[in-house]
C-alpha positions in Angstrom: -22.3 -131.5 -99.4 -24.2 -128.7 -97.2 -24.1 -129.0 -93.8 -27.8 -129.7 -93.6 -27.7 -131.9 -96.3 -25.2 -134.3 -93.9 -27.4 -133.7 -90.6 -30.3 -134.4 -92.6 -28.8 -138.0 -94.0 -27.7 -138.8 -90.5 -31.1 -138.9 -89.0 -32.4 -141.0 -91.8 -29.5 -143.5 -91.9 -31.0 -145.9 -89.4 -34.6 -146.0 -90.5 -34.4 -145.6 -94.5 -32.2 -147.8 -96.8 -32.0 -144.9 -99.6 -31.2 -142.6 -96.5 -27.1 -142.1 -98.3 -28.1 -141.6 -101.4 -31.6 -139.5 -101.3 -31.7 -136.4 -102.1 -35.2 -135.3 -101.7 -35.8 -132.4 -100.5 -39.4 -133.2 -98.7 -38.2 -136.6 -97.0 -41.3 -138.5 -94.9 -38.9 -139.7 -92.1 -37.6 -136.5 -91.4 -39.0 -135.1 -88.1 -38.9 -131.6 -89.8 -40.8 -132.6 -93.2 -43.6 -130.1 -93.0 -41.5 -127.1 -93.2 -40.3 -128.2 -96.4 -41.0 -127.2 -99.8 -40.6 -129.4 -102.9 -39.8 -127.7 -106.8 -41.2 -130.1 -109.5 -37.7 -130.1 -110.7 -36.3 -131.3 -107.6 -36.2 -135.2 -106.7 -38.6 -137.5 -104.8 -38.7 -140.1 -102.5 -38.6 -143.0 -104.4 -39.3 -145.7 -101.4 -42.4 -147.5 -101.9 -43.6 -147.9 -99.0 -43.3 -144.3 -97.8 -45.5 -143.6 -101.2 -48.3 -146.2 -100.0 -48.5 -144.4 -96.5 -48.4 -140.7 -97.7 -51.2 -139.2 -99.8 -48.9 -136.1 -100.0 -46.1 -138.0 -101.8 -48.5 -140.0 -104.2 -49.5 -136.4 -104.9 -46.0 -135.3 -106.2 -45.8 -138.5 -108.6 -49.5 -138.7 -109.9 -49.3 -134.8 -110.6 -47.6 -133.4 -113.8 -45.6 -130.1 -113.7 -43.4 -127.8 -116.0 -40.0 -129.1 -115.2 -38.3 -126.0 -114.9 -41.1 -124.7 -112.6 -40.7 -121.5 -110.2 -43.7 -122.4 -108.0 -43.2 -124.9 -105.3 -45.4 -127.1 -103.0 -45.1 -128.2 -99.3 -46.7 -131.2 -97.5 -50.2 -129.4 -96.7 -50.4 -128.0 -100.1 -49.8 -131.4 -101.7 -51.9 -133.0 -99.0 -55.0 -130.9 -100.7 -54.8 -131.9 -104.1 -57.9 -134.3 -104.6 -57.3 -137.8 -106.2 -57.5 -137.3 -110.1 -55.8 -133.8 -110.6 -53.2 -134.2 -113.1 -51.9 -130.8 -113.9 -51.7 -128.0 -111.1 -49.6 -125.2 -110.2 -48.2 -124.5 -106.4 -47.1 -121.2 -105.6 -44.1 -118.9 -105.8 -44.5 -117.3 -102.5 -45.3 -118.1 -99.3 -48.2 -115.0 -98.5 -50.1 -117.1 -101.9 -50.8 -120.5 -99.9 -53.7 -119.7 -98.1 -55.2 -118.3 -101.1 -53.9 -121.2 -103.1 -55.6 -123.7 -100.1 -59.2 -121.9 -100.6 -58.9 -122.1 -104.1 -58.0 -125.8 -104.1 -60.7 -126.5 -101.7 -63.4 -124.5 -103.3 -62.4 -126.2 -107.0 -62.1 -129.7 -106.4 -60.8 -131.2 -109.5 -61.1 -128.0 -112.0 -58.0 -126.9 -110.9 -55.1 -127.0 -114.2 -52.6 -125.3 -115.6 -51.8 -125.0 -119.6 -48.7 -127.0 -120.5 
């Protein structure tokens, strides 16, 4: 296990029962959570409660992406997407987001990719 990986568990442990056994990249409870990115591929946080408070991580689950997907999302970026999109793809590079933001904004719910 990476050494962030094991700092990252530690400051979970005492808040989140999964906190040993989560590997999520984009974890709520982690002070640091907006500067991470999430690949559709990648896990999610599967606590229930955390997916009642945050509209970012309902976003990840109601969402459907190519599993083996080079784009990637952070919190913001999921933030944006409006209820009701189902298909969307994030970005492969970071100088894309703000684009990726406007479009988002501008489109509302016409926003899909082909599967």
């Amino acid at each position: 296990m990476n050494e962030n990986k094991v700092s990252k568990q530690r400051g979970r442990k005492a808040q989140c029962s999964r906190a040993n056994t989560c590997s999520a990249p984009i974890c709520p409870i982690d002070k640091h959570h907006t500067e991470a990115v999430w690949y559709p591929s990648e896990p999610k946080c599967l606590k229930e409660e955390y997916k009642l408070k945050y509209k970012w991580l309902r976003r990840m689950f109601e969402t459907k992406h190519h599993r083996n997907a080079d784009y990637y999302f952070d919190v913001e970026m999921l933030s944006a997407i409006p209820k009701g999109v189902t298909r969307i793809k994030g970005i492969a590079d970071p100088s894309e987001k703000a684009q990726w933001l406007k479009d988002i904004k501008k489109s509302n719910k016409n926003i899909s990719i082909k599967s």
